[in-house]
Steps between C-alpha positions, in 0.01 A plus 500: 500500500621841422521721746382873519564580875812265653588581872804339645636468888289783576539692849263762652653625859409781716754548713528188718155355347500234231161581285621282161784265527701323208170485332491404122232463256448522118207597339392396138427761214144490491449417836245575773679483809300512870691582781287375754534508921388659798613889620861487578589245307701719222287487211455844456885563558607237243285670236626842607874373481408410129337834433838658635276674779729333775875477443646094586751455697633216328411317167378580164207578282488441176186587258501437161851407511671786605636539835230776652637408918645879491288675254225759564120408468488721194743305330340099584250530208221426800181644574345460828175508647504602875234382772371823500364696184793773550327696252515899441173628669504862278580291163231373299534126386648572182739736676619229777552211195693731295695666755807295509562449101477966537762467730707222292482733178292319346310626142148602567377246209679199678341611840158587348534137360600323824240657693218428269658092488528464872117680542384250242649182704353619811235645374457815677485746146185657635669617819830668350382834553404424923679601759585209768283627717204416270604162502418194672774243672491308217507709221822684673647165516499447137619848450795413705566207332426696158808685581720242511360371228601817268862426610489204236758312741596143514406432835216603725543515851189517687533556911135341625317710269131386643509515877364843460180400371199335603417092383289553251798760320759271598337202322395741182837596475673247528339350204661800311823498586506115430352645135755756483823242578313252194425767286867686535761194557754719759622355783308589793628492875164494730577518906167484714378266835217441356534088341183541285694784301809270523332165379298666246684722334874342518682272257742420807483593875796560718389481842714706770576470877741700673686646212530139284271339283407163649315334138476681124301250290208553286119574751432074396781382681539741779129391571490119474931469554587758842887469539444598863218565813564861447391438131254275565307727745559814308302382206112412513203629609393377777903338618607196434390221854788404626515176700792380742578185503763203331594202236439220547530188276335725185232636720480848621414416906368759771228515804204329333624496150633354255584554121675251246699734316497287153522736190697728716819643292794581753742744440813313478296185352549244829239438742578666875407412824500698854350802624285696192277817446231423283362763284050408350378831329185554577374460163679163480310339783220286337133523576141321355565434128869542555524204740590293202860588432594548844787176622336516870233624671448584835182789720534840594281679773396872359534804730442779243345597152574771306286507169639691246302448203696304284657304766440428828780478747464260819715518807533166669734279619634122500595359834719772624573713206321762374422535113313708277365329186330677213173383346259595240293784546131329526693272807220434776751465808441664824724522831431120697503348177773182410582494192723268265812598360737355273920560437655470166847458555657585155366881551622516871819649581781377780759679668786443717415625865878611547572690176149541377620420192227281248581129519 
């Protein structure tokens, strides 16, 4: 794969704090790219290192082949779209897309051209002559991204671009900026901590903790193949159940259960045995019609419903351990009621206690 953005041994410290360390990562031409993680985890900084916002400590950046570690944002062939809409409150809309290509010397033609392009795309022609005050969330959003847009750069960085606006918005939008990345081609570098944005939108996810990114793979196998707990937890709404317990003999054993893990891939192809985490997403837990597939069965008591139209998620637990389980929508289950669930080994997901590591 060729690469448009390569980082290599990367280091972000302020003063005695480590933010990014001897962190590399390449990123395709073409590419939609989520960084994806909780607050703190240096998302934002790693995409502000590549827009030459932050200066590294040590490392290098390279975009498009040239070596960009030193060089000014001007000069990255970048353009970024910030969190908030950053735009010029006594400009009109026109005014705010073509102010940057004025300042670059830019002919009025070519600027009259890339201006009328980018409104097209984002389709906000009618409002070129508003102010931003006479626009909604959304339609400064698209502004802001019109104005990277007119940049015609190689790379778009966007630093969570939707946590401004309401769910509805966020969901509209996000439709167009997955348009935008299908209709254009450019290589797009998306941070947010939302993982709907990050598992619908991305080609590949890199998901951070403390400064490193613990798995990049495609949404698929971050979702069905977790390299770690934190992974594992991080992704799917509800979380992943998690279930203490050990190997034994094929069978995954603890209090009051028991699951034959046949179909089950391990990591390192050899069957383990000892102390285990066992990871059953919630959507993975068999129910009524499912029953069928499922290797073993076994009841589970229901404490709590939450109906949610088009599923229904129950609250119950097995022996000692707590699980949530999610149904179809038109479930009839109420709190008191047993019901019987199934486990399908080859979509659950083990991990070593010590290193919480996948096994």
């Amino acid at each position: 794969m060729e690469s448009s953005i390569s980082i290599r041994d990367l280091d972000l410290r302020f003063g005695s704090v480590e933010v990014l360390q001897g962190l590399n990562l390449d990123i395709g031409v073409g590419e939609f790219l989520v960084l994806l993680g909780s607050s703190g985890c240096g998302k934002s900084t790693l995409l502000n290192c590549i827009a030459g916002l932050l200066d590294v400590s040590d490392g290098q950046i390279h975009i498009g082949g040239k070596n960009v570690t030193w060089a000014e944002p001007s000069e990255r062939g970048i353009g970024m779209v910030f969190q908030s809409y950053a735009l010029y409150p006594q400009m009109t809309v026109e005014g705010n897309l073509s102010f940057g290509l004025k300042n670059a010397k830019m002919s009025k033609a070519e600027i009259s051209q890339r201006v009328a392009r980018a409104a097209e795309i984002l389709q906000i022609e009618p409002l070129l002559k508003r102010k931003p005050a006479a626009l909604s969330g959304g339609q400064r959003q698209r502004v802001a991204i019109g104005r990277a847009l007119v940049r015609d750069a190689e790379v778009f960085l966007f630093d969570e671009p939707l946590s401004n606006l309401d769910a509805k918005l966020r969901a509209d939008l996000r439709v167009e900026i997955k348009k935008l990345h299908s209709r254009l081609g450019n290589t797009m570098v998306y941070v947010t901590h939302d993982q709907v944005e990050a598992m619908t939108l991305a080609d590949r996810i890199a998901i951070m903790k403390g400064g490193q990114i613990m798995q990049l793979a495609s949404p698929n196998e971050i979702y069905n193949r977790p390299k770690n707990l934190y992974v594992a937890e991080f992704i799917g709404s509800p979380s992943m159940n998690f279930i203490h317990g050990e190997l034994k003999g094929g069978d995954f054993v603890a209090d009051g259960l028991s699951i034959p893990m046949t179909g089950y891939e391990f990591a390192d192809s050899s069957e383990k045995e000892g102390k285990a985490i066992i990871g059953l997403r919630p959507e993975h837990i068999a129910t009524g019609d499912n029953l069928a597939s499922a290797v073993s069965r076994t009841k589970a008591k229901v404490s709590l419903v939450e109906p949610m139209g088009s599923d229904t998620i129950i609250y119950a637990s097995v022996g000692s351990h707590p699980i949530h389980i999610r149904m179809d929508g038109q479930a009839t289950v109420k709190p008191g009621d047993e019901v019987e669930i199934g486990f399908q080994p080859a979509r659950a997901n083990l991990f070593d206690p010590s290193t919480e590591n996948r096994l």
